[in-house]
Structures are given as structure tokens and as C-alpha cells.
C-alpha positions as CSV (number, residue, x, y, z in Angstrom):
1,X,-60.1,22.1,58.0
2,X,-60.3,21.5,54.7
3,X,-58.2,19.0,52.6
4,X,-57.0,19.3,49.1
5,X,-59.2,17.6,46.2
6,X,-57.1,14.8,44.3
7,X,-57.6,16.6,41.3
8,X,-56.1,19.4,42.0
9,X,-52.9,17.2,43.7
10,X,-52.7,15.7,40.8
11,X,-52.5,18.8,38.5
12,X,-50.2,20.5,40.3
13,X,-47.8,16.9,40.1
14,X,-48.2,17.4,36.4
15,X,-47.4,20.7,36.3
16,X,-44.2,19.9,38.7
17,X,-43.3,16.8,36.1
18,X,-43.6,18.9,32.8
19,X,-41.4,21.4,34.2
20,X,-39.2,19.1,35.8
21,X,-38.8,17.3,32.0
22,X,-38.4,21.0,29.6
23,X,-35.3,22.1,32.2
24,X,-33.7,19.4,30.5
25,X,-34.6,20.9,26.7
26,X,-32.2,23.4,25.3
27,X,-32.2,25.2,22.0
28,X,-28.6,24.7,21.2
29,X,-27.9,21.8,18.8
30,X,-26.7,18.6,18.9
31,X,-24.5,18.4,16.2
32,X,-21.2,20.7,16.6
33,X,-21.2,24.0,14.7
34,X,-18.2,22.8,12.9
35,X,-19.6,22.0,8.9
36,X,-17.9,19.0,8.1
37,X,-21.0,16.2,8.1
38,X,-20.6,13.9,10.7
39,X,-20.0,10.6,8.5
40,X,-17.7,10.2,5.5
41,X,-18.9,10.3,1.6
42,X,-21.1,7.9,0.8
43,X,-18.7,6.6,-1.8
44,X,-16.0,6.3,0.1
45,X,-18.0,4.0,2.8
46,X,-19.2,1.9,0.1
47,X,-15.2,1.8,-1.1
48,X,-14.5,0.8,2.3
49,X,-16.6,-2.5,2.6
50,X,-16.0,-3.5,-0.5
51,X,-12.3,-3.4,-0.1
52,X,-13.4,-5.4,3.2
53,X,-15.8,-7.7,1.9
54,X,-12.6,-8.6,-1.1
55,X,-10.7,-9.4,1.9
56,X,-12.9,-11.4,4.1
57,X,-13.7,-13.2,0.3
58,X,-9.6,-13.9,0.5
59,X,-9.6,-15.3,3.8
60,X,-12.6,-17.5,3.3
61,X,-11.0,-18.9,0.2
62,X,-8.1,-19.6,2.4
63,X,-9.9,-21.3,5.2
64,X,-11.7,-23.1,2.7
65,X,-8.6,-24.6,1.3
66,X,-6.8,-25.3,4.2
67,X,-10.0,-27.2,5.2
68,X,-10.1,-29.4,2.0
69,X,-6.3,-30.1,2.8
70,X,-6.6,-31.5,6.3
71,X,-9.6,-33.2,4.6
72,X,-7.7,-35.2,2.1
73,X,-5.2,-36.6,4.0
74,X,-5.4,-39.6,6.0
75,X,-5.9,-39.4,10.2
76,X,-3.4,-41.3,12.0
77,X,-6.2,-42.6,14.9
78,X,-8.0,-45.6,14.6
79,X,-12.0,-44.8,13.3
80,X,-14.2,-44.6,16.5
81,X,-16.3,-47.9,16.9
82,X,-20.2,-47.6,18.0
């Protein structure tokens, strides 16, 4: 009896594995057929964060101010000894 060479074993697992891999490929697309682009314009993004980035400026500046307040005024506990 003869036995299979490794070589060849291993060419036909190959063979098995490539085809195993392009039955997942398909030619359709991806993106739908539709023709509106998938993100907004450009400008209108760039609108967007810096509307966003104006507010989070806002809120920062708020913080910020409530901080300096409960800064300034004096704690009622007694300063911690070391």
C-alpha cells in the first residue's frame, strides 16, 4: 500500500482553504446602491464641532468659575494638622 506524500496533503489543504476563503467574496458592493454619500458635507461636519467645541468652551468657562468661587470663600473645617 502506498501512502500519500506530505506535499501533495498539503496542496490539496491549500486548495480546500482558498476555496473555502473566495465562497465568502461576492461582487456585489458594499455600499448601498442608493447615491446619497454615506457621511454628511464636509462643511456641515466642520459646522457641527464647532458649534460643539463653542459649547464645551461655555461649559468650561462655567466650571472654571464655579471653581474660582468655591475657591474664594472660606471652609468651615479646621486645616488638617501633619
Amino acid at each position: 500500500m502506498r501512502t500519500v506524500p506530505f506535499r501533495s496533503l498539503a496542496a490539496c489543504a491549500a486548495v480546500v482553504g482558498l476555496l473555502y476563503v473566495l465562497g465568502f467574496y461576492s461582487l456585489s458592493s458594499a455600499a448601498p446602491a442608493g447615491g446619497k454619500p454615506p457621511f454628511e458635507d464636509a462643511a456641515v461636519q466642520r459646522e457641527e464641532m464647532i458649534r460643539e467645541l463653542r459649547d464645551i468652551k461655555e461649559l468650561i468657562r462655567e466650571q472654571n468659575a464655579l471653581l474660582k468661587e468655591s475657591l474664594a470663600k472660606p471652609h468651615d473645617r479646621a486645616p488638617v494638622k501633619k
